[in-house]
PyMOL commands that place a pseudoatom at each C-alpha (Angstrom):
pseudoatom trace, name=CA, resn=UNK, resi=1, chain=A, elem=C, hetatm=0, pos=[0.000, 0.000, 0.000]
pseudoatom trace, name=CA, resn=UNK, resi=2, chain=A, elem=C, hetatm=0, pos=[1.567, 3.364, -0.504]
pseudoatom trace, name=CA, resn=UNK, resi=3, chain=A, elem=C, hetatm=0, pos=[2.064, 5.719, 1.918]
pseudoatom trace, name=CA, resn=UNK, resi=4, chain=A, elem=C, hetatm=0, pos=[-0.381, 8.566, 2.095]
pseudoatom trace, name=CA, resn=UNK, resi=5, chain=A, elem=C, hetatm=0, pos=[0.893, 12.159, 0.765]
pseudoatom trace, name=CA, resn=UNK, resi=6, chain=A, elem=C, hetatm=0, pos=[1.298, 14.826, 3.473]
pseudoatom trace, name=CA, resn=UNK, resi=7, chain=A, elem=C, hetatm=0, pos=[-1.043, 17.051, 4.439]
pseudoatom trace, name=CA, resn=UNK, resi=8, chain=A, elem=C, hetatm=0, pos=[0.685, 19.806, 2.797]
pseudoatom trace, name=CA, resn=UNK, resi=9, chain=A, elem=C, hetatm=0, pos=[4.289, 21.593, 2.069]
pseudoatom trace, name=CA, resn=UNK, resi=10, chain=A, elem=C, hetatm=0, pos=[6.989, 21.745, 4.986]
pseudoatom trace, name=CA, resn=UNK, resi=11, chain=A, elem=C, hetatm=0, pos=[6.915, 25.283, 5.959]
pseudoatom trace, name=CA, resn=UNK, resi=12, chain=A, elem=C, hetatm=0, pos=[10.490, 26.882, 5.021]
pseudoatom trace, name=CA, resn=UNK, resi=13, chain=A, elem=C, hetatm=0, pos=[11.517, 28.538, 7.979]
pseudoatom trace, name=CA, resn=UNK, resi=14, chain=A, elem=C, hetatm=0, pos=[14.030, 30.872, 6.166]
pseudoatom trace, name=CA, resn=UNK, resi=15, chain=A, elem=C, hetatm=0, pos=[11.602, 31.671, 3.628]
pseudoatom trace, name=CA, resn=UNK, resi=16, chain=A, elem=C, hetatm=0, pos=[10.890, 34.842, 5.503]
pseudoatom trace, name=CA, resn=UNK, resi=17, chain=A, elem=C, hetatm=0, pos=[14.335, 36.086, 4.726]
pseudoatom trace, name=CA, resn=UNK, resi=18, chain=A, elem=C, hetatm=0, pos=[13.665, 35.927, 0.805]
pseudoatom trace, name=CA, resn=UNK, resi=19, chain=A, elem=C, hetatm=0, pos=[10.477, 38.154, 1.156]
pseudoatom trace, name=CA, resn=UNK, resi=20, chain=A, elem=C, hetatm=0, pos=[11.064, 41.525, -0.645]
pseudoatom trace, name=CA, resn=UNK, resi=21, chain=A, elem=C, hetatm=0, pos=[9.386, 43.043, 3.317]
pseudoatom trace, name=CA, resn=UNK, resi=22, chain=A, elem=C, hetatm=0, pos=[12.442, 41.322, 4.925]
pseudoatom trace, name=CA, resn=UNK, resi=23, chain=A, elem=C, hetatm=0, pos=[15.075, 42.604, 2.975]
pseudoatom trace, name=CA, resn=UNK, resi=24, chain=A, elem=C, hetatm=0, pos=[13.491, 45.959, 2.897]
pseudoatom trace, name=CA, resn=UNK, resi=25, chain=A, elem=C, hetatm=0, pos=[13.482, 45.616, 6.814]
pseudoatom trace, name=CA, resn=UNK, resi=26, chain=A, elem=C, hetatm=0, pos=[16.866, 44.475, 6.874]
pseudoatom trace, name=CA, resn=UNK, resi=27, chain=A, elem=C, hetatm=0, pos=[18.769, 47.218, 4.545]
pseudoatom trace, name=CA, resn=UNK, resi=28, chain=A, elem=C, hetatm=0, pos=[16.494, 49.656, 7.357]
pseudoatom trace, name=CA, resn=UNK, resi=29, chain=A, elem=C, hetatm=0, pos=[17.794, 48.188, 10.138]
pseudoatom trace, name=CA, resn=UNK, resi=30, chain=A, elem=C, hetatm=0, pos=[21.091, 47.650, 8.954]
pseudoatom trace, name=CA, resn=UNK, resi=31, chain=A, elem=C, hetatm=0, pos=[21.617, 51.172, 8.747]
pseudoatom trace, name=CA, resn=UNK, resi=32, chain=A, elem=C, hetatm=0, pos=[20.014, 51.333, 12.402]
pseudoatom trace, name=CA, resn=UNK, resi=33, chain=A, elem=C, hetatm=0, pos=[22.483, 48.549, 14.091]
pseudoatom trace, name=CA, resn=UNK, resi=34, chain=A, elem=C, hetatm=0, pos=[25.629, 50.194, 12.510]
pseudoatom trace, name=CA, resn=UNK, resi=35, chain=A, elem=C, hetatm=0, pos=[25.163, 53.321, 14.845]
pseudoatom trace, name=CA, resn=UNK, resi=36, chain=A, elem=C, hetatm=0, pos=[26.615, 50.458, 17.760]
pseudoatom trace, name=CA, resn=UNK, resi=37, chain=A, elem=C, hetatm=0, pos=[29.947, 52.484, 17.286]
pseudoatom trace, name=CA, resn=UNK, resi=38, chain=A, elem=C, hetatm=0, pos=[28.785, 55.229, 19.138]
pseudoatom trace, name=CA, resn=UNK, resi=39, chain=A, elem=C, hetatm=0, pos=[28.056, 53.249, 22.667]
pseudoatom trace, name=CA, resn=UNK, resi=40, chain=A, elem=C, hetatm=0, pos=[31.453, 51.193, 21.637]
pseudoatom trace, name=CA, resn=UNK, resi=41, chain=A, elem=C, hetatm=0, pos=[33.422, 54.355, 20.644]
pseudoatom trace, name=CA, resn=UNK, resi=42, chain=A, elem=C, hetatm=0, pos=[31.816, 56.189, 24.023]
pseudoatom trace, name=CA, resn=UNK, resi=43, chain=A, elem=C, hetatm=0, pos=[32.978, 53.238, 25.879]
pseudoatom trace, name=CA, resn=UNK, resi=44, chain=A, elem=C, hetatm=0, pos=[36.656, 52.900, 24.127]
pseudoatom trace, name=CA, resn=UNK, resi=45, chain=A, elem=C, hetatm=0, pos=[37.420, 56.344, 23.137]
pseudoatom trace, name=CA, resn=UNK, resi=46, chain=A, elem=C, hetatm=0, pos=[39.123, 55.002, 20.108]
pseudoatom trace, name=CA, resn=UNK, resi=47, chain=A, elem=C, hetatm=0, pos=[39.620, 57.968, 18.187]
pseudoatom trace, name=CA, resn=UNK, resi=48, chain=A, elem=C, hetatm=0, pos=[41.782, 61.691, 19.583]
pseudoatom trace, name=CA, resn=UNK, resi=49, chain=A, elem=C, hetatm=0, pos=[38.599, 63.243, 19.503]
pseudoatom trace, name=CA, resn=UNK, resi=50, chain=A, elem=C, hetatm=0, pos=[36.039, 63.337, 21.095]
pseudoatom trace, name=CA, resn=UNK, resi=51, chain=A, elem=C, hetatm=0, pos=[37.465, 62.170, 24.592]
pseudoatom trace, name=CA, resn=UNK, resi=52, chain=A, elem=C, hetatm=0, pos=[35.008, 62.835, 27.655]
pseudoatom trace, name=CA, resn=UNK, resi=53, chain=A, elem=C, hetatm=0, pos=[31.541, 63.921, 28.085]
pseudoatom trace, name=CA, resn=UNK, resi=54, chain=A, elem=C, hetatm=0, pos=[32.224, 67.802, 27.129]
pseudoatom trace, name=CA, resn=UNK, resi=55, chain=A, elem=C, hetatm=0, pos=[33.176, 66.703, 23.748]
pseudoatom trace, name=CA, resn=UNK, resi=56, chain=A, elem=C, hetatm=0, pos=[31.061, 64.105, 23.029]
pseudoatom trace, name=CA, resn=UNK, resi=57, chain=A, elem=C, hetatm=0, pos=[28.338, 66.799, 23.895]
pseudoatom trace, name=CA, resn=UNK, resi=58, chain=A, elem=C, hetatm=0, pos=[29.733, 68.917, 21.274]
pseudoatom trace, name=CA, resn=UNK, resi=59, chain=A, elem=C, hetatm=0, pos=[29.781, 66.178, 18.613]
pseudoatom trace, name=CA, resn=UNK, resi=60, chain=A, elem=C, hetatm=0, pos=[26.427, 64.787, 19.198]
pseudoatom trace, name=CA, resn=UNK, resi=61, chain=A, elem=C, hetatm=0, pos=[24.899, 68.759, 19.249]
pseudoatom trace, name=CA, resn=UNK, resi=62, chain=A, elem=C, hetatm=0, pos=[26.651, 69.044, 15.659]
pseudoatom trace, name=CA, resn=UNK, resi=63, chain=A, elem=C, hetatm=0, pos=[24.977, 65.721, 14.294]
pseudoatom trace, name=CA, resn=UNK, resi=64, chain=A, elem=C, hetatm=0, pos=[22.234, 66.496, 15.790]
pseudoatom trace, name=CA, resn=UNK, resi=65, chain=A, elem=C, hetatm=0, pos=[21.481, 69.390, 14.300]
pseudoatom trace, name=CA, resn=UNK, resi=66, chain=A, elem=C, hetatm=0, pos=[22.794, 68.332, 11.015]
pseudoatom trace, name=CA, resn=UNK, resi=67, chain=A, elem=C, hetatm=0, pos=[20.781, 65.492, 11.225]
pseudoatom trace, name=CA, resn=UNK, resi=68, chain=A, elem=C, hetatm=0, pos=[17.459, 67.855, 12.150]
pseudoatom trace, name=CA, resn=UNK, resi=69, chain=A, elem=C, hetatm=0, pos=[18.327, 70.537, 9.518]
pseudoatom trace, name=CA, resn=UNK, resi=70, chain=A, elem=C, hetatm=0, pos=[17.960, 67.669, 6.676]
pseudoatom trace, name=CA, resn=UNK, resi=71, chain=A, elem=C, hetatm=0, pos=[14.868, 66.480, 7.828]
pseudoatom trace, name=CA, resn=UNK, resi=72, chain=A, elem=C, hetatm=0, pos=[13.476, 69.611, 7.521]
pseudoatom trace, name=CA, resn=UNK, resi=73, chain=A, elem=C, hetatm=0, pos=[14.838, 70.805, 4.061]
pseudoatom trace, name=CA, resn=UNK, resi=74, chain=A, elem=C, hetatm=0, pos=[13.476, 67.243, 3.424]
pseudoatom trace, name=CA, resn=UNK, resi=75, chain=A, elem=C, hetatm=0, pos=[9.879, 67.934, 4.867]
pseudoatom trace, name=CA, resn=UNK, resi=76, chain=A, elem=C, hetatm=0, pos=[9.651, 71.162, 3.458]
pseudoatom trace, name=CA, resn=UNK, resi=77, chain=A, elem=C, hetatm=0, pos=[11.349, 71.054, 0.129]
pseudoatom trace, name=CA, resn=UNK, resi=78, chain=A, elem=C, hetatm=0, pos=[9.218, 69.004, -2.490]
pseudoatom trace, name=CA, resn=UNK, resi=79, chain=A, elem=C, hetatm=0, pos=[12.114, 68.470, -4.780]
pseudoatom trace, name=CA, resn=UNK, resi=80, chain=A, elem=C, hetatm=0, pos=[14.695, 67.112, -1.829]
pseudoatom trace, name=CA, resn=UNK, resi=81, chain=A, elem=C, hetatm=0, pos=[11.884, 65.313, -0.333]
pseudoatom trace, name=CA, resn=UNK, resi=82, chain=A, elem=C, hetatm=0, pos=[11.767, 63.428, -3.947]
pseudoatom trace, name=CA, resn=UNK, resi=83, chain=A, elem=C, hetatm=0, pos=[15.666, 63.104, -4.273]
pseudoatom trace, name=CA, resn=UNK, resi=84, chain=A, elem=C, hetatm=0, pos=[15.140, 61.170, -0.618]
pseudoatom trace, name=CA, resn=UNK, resi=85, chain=A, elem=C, hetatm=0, pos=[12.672, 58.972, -2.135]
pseudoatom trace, name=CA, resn=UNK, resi=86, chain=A, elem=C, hetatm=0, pos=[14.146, 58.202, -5.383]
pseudoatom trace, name=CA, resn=UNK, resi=87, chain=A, elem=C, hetatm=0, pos=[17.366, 57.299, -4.010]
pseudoatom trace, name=CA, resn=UNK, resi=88, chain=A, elem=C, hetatm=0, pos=[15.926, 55.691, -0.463]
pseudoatom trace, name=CA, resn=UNK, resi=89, chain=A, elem=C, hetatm=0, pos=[12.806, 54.477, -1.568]
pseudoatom trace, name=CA, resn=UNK, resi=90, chain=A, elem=C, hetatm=0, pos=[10.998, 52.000, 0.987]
pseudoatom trace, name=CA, resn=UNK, resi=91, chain=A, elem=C, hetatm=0, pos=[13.961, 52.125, 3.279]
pseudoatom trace, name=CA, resn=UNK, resi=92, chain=A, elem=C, hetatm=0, pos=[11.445, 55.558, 4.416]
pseudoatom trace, name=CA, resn=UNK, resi=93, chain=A, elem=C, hetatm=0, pos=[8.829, 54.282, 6.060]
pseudoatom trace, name=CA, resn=UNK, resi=94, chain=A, elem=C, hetatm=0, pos=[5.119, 56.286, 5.588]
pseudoatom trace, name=CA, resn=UNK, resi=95, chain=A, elem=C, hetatm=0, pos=[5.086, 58.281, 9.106]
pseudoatom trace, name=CA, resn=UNK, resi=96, chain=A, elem=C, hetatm=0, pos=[8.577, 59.502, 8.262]
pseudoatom trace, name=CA, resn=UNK, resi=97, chain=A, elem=C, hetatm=0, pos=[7.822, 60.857, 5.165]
pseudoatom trace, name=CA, resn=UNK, resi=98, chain=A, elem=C, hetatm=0, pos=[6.488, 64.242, 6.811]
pseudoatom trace, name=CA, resn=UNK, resi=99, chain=A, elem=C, hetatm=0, pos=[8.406, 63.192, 10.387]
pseudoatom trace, name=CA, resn=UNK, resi=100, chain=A, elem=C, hetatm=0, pos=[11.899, 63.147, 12.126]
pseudoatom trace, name=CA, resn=UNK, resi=101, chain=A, elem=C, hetatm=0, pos=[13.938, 60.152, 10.529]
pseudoatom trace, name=CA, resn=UNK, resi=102, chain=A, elem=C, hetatm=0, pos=[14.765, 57.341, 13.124]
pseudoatom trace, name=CA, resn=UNK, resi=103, chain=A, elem=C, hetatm=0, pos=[17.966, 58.193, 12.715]
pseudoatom trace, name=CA, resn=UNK, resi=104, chain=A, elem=C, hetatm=0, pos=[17.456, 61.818, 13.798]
pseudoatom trace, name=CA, resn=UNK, resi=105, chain=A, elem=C, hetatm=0, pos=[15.696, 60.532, 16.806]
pseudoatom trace, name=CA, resn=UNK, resi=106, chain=A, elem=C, hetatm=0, pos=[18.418, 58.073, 17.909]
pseudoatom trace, name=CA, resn=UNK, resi=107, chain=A, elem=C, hetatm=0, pos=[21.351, 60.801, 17.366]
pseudoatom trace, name=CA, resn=UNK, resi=108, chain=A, elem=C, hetatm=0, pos=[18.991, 62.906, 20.028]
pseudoatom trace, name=CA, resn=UNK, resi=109, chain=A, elem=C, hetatm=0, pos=[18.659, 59.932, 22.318]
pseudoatom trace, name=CA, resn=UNK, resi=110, chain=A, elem=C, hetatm=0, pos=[22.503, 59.524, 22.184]
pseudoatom trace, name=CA, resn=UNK, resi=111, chain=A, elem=C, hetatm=0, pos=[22.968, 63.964, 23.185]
pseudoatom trace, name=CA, resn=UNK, resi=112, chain=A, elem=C, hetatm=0, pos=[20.112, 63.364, 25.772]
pseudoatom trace, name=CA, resn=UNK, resi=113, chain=A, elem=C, hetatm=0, pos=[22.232, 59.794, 27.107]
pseudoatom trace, name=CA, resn=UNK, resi=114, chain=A, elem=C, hetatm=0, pos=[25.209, 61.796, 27.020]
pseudoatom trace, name=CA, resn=UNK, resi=115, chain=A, elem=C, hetatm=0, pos=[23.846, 64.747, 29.575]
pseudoatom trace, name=CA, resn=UNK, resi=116, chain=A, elem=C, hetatm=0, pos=[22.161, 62.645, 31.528]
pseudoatom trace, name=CA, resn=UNK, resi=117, chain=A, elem=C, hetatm=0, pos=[23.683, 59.656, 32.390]
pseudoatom trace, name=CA, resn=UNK, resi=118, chain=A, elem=C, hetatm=0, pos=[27.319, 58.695, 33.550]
pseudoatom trace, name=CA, resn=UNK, resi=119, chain=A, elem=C, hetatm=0, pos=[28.929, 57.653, 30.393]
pseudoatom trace, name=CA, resn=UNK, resi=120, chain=A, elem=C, hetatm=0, pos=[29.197, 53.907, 31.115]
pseudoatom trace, name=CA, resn=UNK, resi=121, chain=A, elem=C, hetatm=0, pos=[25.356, 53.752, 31.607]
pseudoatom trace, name=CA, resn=UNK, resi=122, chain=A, elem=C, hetatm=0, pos=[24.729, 56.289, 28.377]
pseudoatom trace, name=CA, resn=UNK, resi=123, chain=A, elem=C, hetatm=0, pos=[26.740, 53.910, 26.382]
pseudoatom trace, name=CA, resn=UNK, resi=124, chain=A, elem=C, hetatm=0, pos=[24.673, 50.820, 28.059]
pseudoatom trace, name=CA, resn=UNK, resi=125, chain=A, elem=C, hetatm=0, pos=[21.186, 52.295, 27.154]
pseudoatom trace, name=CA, resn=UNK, resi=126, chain=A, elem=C, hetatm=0, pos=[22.026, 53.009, 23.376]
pseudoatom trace, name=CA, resn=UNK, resi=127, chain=A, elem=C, hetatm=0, pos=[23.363, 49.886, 22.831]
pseudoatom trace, name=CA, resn=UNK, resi=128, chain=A, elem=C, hetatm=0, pos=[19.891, 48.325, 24.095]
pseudoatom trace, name=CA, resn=UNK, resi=129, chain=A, elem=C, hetatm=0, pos=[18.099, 50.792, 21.662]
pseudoatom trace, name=CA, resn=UNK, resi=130, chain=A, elem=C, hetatm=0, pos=[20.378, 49.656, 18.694]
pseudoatom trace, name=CA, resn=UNK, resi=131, chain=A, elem=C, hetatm=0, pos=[20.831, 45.902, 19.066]
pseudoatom trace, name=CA, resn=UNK, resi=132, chain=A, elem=C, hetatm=0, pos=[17.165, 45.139, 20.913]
pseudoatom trace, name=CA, resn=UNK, resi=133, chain=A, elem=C, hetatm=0, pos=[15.105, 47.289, 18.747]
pseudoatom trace, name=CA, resn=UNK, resi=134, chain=A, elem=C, hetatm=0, pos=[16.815, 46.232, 15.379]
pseudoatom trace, name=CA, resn=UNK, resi=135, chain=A, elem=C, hetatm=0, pos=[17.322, 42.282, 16.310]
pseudoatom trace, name=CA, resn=UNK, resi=136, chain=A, elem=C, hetatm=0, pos=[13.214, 43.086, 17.520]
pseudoatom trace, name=CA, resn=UNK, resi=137, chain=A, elem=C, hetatm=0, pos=[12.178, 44.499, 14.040]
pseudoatom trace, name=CA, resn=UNK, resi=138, chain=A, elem=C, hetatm=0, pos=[13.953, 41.777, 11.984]
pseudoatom trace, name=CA, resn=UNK, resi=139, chain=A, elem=C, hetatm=0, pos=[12.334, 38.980, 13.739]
pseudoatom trace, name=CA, resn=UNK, resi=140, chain=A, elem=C, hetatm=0, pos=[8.956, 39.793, 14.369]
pseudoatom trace, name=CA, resn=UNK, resi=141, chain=A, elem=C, hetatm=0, pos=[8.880, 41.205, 10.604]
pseudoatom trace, name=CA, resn=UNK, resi=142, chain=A, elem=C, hetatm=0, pos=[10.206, 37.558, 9.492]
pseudoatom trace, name=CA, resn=UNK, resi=143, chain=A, elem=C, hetatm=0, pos=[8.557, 35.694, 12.257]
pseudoatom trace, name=CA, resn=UNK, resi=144, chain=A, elem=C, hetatm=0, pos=[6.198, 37.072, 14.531]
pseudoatom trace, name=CA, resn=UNK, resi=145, chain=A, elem=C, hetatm=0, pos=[2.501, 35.448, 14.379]
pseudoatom trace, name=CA, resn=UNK, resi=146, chain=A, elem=C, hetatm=0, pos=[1.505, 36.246, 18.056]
pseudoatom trace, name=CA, resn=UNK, resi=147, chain=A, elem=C, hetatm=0, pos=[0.418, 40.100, 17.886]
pseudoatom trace, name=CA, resn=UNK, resi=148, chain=A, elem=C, hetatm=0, pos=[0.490, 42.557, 20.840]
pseudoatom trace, name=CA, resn=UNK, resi=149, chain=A, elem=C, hetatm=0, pos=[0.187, 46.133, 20.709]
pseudoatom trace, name=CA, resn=UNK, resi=150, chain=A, elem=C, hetatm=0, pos=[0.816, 46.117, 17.393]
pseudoatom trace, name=CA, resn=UNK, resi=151, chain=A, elem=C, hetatm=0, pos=[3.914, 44.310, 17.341]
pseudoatom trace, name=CA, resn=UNK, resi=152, chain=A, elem=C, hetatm=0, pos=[4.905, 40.512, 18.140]
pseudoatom trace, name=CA, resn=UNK, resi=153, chain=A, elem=C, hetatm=0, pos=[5.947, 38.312, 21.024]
pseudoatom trace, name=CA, resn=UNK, resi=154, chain=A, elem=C, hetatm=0, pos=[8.216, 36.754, 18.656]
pseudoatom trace, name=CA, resn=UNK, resi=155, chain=A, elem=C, hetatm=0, pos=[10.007, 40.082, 17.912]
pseudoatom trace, name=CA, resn=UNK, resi=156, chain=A, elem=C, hetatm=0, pos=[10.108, 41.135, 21.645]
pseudoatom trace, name=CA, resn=UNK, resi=157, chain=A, elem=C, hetatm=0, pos=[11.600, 37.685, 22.456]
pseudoatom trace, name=CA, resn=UNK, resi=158, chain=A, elem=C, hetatm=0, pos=[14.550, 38.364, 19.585]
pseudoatom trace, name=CA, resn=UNK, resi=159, chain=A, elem=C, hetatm=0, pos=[14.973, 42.240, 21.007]
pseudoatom trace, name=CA, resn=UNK, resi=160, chain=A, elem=C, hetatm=0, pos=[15.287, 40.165, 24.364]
pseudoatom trace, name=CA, resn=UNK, resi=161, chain=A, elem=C, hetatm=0, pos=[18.056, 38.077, 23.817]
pseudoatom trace, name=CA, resn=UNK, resi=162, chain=A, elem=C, hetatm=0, pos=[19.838, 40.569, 22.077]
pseudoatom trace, name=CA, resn=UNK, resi=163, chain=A, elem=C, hetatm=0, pos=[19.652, 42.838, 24.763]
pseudoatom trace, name=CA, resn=UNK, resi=164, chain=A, elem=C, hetatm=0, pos=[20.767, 39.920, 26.783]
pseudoatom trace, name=CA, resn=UNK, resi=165, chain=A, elem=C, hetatm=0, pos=[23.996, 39.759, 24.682]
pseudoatom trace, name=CA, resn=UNK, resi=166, chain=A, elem=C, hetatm=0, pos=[24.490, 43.041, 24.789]
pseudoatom trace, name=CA, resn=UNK, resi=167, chain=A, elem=C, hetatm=0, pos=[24.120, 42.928, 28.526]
pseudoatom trace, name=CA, resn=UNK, resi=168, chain=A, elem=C, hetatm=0, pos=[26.738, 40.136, 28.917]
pseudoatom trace, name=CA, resn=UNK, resi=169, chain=A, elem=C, hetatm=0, pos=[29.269, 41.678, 27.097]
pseudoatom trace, name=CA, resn=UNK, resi=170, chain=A, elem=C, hetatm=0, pos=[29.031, 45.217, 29.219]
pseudoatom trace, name=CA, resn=UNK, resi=171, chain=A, elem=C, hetatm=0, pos=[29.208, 42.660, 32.968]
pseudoatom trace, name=CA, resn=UNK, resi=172, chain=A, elem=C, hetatm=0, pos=[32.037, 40.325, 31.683]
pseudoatom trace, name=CA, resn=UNK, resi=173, chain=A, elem=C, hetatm=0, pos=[33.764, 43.300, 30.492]
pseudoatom trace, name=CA, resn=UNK, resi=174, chain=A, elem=C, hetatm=0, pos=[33.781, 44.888, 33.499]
pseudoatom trace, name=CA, resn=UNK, resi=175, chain=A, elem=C, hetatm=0, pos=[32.017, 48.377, 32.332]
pseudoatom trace, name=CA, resn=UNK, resi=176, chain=A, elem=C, hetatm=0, pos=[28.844, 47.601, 34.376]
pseudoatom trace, name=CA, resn=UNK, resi=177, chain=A, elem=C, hetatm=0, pos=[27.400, 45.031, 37.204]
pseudoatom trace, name=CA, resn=UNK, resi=178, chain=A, elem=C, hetatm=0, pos=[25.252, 42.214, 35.983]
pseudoatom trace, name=CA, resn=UNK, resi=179, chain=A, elem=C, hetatm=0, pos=[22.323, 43.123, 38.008]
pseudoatom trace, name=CA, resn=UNK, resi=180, chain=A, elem=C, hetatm=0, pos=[22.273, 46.637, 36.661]
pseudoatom trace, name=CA, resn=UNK, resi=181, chain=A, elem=C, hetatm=0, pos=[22.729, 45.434, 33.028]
pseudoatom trace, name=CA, resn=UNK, resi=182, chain=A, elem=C, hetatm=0, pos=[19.815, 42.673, 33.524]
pseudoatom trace, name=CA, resn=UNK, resi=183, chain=A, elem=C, hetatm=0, pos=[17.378, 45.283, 34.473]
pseudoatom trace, name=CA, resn=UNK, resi=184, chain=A, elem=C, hetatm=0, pos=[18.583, 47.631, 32.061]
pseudoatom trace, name=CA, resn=UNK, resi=185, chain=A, elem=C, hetatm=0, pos=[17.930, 44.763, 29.265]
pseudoatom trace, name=CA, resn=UNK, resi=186, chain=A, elem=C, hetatm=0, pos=[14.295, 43.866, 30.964]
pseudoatom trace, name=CA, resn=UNK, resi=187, chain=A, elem=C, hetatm=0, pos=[13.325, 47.548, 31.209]
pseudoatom trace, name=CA, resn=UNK, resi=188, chain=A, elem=C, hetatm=0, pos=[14.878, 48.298, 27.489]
pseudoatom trace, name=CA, resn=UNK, resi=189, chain=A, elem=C, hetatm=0, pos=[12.553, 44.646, 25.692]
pseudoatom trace, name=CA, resn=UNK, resi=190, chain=A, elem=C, hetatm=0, pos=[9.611, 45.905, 27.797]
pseudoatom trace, name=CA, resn=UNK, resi=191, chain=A, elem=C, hetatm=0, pos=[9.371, 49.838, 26.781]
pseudoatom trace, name=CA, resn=UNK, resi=192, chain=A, elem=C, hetatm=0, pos=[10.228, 48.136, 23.168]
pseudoatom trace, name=CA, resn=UNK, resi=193, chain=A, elem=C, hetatm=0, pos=[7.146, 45.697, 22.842]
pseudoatom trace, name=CA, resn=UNK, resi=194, chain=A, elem=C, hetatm=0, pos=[4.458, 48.369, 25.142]
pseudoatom trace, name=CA, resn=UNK, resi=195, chain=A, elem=C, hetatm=0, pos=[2.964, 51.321, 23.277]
pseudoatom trace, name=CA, resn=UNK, resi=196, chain=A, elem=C, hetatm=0, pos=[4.436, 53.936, 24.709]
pseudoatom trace, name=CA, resn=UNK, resi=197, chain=A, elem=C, hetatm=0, pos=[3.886, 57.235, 22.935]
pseudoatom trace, name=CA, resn=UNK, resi=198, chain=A, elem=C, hetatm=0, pos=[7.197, 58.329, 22.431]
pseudoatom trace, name=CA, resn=UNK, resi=199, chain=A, elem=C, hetatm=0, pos=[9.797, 56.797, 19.410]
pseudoatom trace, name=CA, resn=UNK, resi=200, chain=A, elem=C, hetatm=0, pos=[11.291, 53.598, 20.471]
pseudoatom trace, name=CA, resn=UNK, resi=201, chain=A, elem=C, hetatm=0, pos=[14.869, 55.163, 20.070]
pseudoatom trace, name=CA, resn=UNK, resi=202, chain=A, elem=C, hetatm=0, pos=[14.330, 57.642, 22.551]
pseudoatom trace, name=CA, resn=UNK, resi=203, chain=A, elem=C, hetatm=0, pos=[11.929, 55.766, 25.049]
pseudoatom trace, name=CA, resn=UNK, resi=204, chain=A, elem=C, hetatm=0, pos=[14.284, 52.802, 25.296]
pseudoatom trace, name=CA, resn=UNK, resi=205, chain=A, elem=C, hetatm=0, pos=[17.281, 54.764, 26.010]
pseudoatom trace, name=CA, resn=UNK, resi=206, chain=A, elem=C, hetatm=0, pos=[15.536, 56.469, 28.461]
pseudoatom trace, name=CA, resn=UNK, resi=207, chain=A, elem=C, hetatm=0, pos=[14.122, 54.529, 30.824]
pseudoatom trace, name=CA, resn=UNK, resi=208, chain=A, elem=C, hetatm=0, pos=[17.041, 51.801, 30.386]
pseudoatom trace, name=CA, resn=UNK, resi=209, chain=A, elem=C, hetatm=0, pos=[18.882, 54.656, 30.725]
pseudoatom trace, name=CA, resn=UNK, resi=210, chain=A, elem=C, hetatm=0, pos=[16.899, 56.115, 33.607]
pseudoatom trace, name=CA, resn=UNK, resi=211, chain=A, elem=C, hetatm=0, pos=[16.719, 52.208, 35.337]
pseudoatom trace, name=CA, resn=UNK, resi=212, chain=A, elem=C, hetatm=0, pos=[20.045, 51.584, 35.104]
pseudoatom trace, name=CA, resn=UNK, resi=213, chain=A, elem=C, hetatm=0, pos=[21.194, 55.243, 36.776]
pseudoatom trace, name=CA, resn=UNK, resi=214, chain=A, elem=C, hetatm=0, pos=[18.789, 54.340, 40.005]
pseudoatom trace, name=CA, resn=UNK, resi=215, chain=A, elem=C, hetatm=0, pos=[20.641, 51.165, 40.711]
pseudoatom trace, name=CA, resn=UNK, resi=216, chain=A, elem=C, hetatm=0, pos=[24.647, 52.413, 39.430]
pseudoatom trace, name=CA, resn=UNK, resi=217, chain=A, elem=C, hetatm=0, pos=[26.661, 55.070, 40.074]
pseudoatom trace, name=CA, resn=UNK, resi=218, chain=A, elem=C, hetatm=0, pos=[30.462, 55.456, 39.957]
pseudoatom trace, name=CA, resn=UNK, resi=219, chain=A, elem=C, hetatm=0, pos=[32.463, 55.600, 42.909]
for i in range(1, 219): cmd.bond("trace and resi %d" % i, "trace and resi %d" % (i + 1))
show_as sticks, trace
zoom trace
């Protein structure tokens, strides 16, 4: 007798990375993940300048407000505003069309980090806004089925763990205790998957941020 056909097609589970959404996603968050050099370059000082928190003030203010100035040329200006879309396309999503670019928003999470929080727990915070909410968007845009608020459990659990990473590397490196870095990574996946009204880049930062300053500060 011969055996019975299966109910249907295997699902591929890395067909989600061949959808044209994905890679659209991905080239966005790509972009978003690559500002981790300015937590590791706060952290490391690699470069002669800037060194310490009056010069890192400095060089945020100035891509800040670079940053800011474009957006509005860009909002206001029907012929740059189509030079942005020609050449960016999708990688602008709808409500930043007439809005503040992520970007824009996470260079004025990293000035506000910078003022307001030692610079070993403004360093901490952005790196939870960078890896959690990027790793978040890739996987619940490839993945996520179980909805919440708008988003997905699936996505919040893949902001988790990379939060998670990022908070091992800061405790075995010595920059900051495990127990501030594991609430700082619980507080940063939380304020990701909730609806807070306030853009993800600055909210997370924040209250990480704002956690992580409560239960740390240098001797």
């Amino acid at each position: 007798m011969p055996p019975s056909p299966p109910a249907g097609p295997a699902r591929d589970p890395l067909g989600p990375l061949r959808s044209t959404a994905w890679l659209t996603e991905a080239q966005r968050k790509a972009l978003h993940i690559s500002f981790i050099v300015l937590p590791l370059a706060l952290l490391y000082e690699w470069l002669p300048w800037p060194r310490g928190k009056g010069e890192w003030r400095w060089f945020l203010i100035g891509l800040t407000l670079a940053a800011i100035a474009i957006d509005v040329i860009r909002i206001h200006d029907h012929r740059v505003r189509r030079f942005f879309i020609r050449f960016f396309g999708e990688l602008i999503r709808e409500h930043e069309r007439f809005n503040l670019l992520g970007s824009t928003y996470l260079l004025i999470a990293a000035l506000l980090a910078v003022e307001m929080f030692p610079p070993r727990v403004a360093a901490g915070a952005l790196g939870f806004t960078i890896l959690g909410d990027g790793v978040a968007a890739l996987v619940g845009r490839g993945w996520g089925r179980t909805r919440f608020f708008k988003k997905s459990f699936e996505g919040a659990a893949g902001g988790l763990a990379a939060c998670l990473g990022w908070a091992a590397f800061l405790a075995t490196t010595g920059v900051l205790p495990w127990s501030v870095v594991l609430v700082g990574a619980l507080v940063a996946s939380l304020v990701e998957l909730l609806p807070i009204p306030l853009d993800d880049n600055l909210g997370i930062t924040l209250f990480a941020g704002y956690a992580m300053k409560l239960l740390w500060m240098p001797a």
